[in-house]
ZASE-769853 format. One record per residue (C-alpha): x, y, z; residue number from 1. Coordinates in steps of 0.001 Angstrom, whole numbers. Example, Ala and Ser with C-alpha at 12.3 -4.5 7.8 and 13.67 -1.06 7.14 Angstrom:
2
{{12300 -4500 7800} 1}
{{13670 -1060 7140} 2}
END
This chain:
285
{{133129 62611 115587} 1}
{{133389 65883 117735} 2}
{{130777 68635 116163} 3}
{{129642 71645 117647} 4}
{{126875 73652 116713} 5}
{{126593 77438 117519} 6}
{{123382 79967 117105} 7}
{{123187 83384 116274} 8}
{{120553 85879 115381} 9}
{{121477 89185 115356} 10}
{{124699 90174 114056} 11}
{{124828 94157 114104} 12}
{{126448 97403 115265} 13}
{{124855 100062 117094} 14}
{{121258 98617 117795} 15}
{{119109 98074 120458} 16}
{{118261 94684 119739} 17}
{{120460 92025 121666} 18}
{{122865 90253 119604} 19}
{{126441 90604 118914} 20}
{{128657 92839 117111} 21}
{{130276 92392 114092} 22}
{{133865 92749 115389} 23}
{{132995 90055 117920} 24}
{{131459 87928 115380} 25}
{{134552 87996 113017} 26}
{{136809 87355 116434} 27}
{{134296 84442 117183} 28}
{{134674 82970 113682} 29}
{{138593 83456 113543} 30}
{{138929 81789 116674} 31}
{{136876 78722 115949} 32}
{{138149 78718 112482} 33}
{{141592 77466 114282} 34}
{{140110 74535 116212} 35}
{{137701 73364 113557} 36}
{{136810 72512 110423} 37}
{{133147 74283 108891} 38}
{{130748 72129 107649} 39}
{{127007 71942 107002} 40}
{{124565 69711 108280} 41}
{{124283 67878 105068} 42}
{{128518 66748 105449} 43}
{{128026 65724 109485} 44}
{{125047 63702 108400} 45}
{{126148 62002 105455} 46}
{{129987 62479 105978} 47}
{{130151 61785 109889} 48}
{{133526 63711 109897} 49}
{{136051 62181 112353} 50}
{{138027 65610 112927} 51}
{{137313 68567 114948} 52}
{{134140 70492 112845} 53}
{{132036 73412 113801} 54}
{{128395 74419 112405} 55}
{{127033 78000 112461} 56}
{{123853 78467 112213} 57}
{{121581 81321 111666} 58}
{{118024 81283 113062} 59}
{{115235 83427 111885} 60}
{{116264 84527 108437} 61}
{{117833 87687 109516} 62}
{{119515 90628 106847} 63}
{{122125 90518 109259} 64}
{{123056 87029 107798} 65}
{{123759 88800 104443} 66}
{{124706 92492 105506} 67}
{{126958 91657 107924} 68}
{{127744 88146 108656} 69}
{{128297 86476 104982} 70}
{{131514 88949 104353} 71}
{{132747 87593 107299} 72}
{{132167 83876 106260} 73}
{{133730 84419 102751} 74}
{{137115 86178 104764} 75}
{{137169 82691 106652} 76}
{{135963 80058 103888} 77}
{{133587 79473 106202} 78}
{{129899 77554 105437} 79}
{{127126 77879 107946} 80}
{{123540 77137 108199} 81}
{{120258 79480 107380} 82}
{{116926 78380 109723} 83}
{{114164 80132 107952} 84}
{{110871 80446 109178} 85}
{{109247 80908 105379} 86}
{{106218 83347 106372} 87}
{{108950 85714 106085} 88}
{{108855 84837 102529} 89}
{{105368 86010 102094} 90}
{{106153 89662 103513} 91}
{{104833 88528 107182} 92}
{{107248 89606 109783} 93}
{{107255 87185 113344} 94}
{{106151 87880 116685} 95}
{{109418 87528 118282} 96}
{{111004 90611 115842} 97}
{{107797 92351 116688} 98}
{{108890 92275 120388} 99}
{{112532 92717 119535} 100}
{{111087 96123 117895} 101}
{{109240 97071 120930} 102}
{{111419 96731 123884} 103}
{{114307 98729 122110} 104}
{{111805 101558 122526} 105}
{{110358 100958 125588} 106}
{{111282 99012 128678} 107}
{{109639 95960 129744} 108}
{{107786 97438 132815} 109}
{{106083 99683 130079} 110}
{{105425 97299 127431} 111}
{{103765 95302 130430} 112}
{{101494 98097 131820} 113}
{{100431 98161 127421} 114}
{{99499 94466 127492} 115}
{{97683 94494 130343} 116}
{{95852 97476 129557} 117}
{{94574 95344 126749} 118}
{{94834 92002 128005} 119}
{{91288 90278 129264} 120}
{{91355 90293 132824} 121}
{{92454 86291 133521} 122}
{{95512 86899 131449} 123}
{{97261 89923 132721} 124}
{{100786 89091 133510} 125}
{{101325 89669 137605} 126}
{{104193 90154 139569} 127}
{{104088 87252 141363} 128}
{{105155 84697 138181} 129}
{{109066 83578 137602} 130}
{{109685 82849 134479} 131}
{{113610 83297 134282} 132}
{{114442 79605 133960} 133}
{{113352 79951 130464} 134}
{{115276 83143 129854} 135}
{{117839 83123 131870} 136}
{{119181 86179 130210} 137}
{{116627 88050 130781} 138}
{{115029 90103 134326} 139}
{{112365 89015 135898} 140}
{{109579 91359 133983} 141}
{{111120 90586 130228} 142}
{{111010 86485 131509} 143}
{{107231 87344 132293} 144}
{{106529 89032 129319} 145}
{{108513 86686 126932} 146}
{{106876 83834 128362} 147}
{{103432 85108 127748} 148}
{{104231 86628 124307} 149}
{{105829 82905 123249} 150}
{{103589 80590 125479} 151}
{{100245 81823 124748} 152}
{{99978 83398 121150} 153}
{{96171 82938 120799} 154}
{{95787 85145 123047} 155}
{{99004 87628 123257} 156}
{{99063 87826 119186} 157}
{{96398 90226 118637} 158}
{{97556 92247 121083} 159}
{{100966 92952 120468} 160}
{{99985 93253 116602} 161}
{{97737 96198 118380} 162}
{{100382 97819 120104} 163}
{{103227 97329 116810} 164}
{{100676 98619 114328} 165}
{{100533 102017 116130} 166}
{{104120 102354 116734} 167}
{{105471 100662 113509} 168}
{{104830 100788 109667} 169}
{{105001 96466 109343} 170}
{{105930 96431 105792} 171}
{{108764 98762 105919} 172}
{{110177 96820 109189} 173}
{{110093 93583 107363} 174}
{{112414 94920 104537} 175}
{{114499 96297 107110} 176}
{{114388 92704 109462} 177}
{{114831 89771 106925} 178}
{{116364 88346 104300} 179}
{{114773 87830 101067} 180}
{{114468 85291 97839} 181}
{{117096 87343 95890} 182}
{{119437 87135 99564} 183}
{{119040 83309 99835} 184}
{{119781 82666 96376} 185}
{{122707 84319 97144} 186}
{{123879 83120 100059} 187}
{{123284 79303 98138} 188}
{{125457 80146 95704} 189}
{{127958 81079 97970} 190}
{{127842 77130 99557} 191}
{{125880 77971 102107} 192}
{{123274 75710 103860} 193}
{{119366 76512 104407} 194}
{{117129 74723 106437} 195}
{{113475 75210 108136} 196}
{{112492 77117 111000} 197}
{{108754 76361 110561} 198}
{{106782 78494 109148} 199}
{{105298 80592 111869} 200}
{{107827 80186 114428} 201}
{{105313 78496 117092} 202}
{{106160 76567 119890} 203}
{{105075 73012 118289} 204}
{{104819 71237 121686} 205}
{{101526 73675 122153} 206}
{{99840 72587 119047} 207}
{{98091 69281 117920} 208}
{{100011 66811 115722} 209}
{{97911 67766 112825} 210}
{{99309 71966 113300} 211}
{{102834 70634 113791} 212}
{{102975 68473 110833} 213}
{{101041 71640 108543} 214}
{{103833 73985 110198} 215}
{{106739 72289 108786} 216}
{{105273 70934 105287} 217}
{{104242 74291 104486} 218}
{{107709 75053 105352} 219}
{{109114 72689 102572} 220}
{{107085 73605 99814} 221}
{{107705 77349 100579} 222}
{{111447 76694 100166} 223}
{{111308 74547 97701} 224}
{{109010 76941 95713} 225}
{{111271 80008 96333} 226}
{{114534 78602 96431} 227}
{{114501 75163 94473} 228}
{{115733 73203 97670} 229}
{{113857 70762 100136} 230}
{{115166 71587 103607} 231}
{{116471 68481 105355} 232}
{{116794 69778 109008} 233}
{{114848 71326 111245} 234}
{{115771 74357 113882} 235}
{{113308 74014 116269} 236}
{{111575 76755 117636} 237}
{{112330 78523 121166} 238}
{{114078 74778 121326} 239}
{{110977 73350 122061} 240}
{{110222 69683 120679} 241}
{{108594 66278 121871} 242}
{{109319 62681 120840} 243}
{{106231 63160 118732} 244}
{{107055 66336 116729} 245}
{{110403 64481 116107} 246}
{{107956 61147 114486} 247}
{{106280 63882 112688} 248}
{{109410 65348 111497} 249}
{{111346 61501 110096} 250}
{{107764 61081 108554} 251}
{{108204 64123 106397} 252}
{{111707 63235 105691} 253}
{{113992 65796 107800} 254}
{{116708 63937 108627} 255}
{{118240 65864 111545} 256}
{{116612 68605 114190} 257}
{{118698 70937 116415} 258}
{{117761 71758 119662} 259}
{{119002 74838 122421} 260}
{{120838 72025 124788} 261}
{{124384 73050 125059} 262}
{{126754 70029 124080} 263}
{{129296 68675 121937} 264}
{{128092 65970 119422} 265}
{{129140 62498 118459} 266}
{{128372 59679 116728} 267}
{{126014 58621 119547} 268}
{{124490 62032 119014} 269}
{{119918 61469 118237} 270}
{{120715 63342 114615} 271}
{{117220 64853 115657} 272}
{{118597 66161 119544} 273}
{{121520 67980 118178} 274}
{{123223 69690 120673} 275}
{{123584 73872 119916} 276}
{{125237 76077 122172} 277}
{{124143 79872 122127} 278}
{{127153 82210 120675} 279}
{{126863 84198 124065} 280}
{{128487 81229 125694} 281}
{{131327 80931 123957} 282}
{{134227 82032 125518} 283}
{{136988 82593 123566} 284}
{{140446 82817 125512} 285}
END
């Protein structure tokens, strides 16, 4: 069993947000569409295909996943995979769009000077930290700023919610950012797969078992209540898991979790360490 596993988020033209386009999506999906077979999670778990097959999956529960990329699947009779993280659902947009939003309007060395402005005085971010082995897309300043945005939410939440609120109407943002019920249902009928991205998008590792375990329950019963289906795997957030949030995660009966380790999978594959390679590093020759 050879299976690889891809991620995307944004799929759009003519945005500052980084993602990729929709001609190099469709060139992506034509050229993998040649090597591999598409499956869901559900076939490689309980199928354990012994050809060539290829997952896509979708984190954050885009409208890019509907505008733009399901066209694309139907032209290929490709399936792929749906990670929601269901406060969408409940007209709550996530911290990570909400700094998406911000730094296509504003550089990082600005949004930094904001944050600290309003920062308590222990927390500002200096110029001193390195954070770029956890974004190694990024500069130096957006590593920084990521990391504290993502690592320390107590604290950074308010704040950029501060800064967003004056510079963005929330509500009509999250129409514009995410896919809803009516979009999922869709995309369901249409043999696609959808599975949980928790429900807050947190970094589990940072929270106590009894947060982690609330975080992807609430998950389930939001999709089941919305959609009619009980989400069997698990996208991790910012890839970031622990032998115990996978115990937590078997308990509630996922049955696979994927990670952000690059990697081809095989039967000797932990169905809760699967290997997912971002679509940036795919090079197609």
């Amino acid at each position: 069993m050879d299976n690889i596993i891809i991620t995307y988020h944004y799929v759009r033209d003519n945005s500052e947000m980084k993602g990729l386009s929709t001609a190099m999506f469709q060139k992506q999906v034509e050229w993998l569409s040649k090597r591999f077979r598409f499956i869901t999670f559900k076939e490689l778990i309980e199928q354990q295909p012994k050809d060539p097959t290829c997952i896509l999956t979708f984190d954050d529960g885009l409208i890019d996943g509907y505008d733009n990329v399901l066209p694309i699947l139907k032209q290929y009779n490709a399936k792929a995979t749906f990670f929601i993280p269901t406060q969408i659902l409940l007209g709550k947009m996530l911290l990570a769009q909400k700094r998406h939003l911000l730094l296509s309007i504003m550089d990082a060395i600005e949004f930094t000077a904001l944050y600290n402005l309003l920062v308590p005085f222990g927390q500002k971010i200096t110029a001193s930290e390195d954070y770029r082995r956890f974004y190694p897309r990024d500069d130096r300043v957006t590593a920084n700023l990521k990391y504290r945005l993502d690592r320390y939410q107590d604290v950074a939440t308010p704040i950029l919610n501060k800064i967003f609120n004056k510079l963005f109407n929330e509500k009509k943002e999250h129409q514009l950012m995410y896919l809803n019920r009516d979009h999922l249902i869709c995309l369901l009928n249409e043999g696609m797969e959808v599975g949980s991205h928790t429900h807050t998008h947190p970094h589990l590792a940072t929270l106590f078992d009894i947060e982690i375990k609330k975080e992807l329950v609430i998950s389930m019963e939001i999709l089941k209540q919305h959609l009619g289906v009980c989400p069997s795997v698990i996208s991790y957030p910012f890839g970031n898991y622990t032998s115990e949030i996978v115990d937590i995660a078997k308990k509630i009966r996922f049955v696979a979790g994927v990670t952000v380790k690059p990697g081809v999978n095989n039967a000797s594959t932990n169905p809760f360490e699967l290997n997912r390679m971002d679509c940036a590093d795919l090079i197609i020759k």
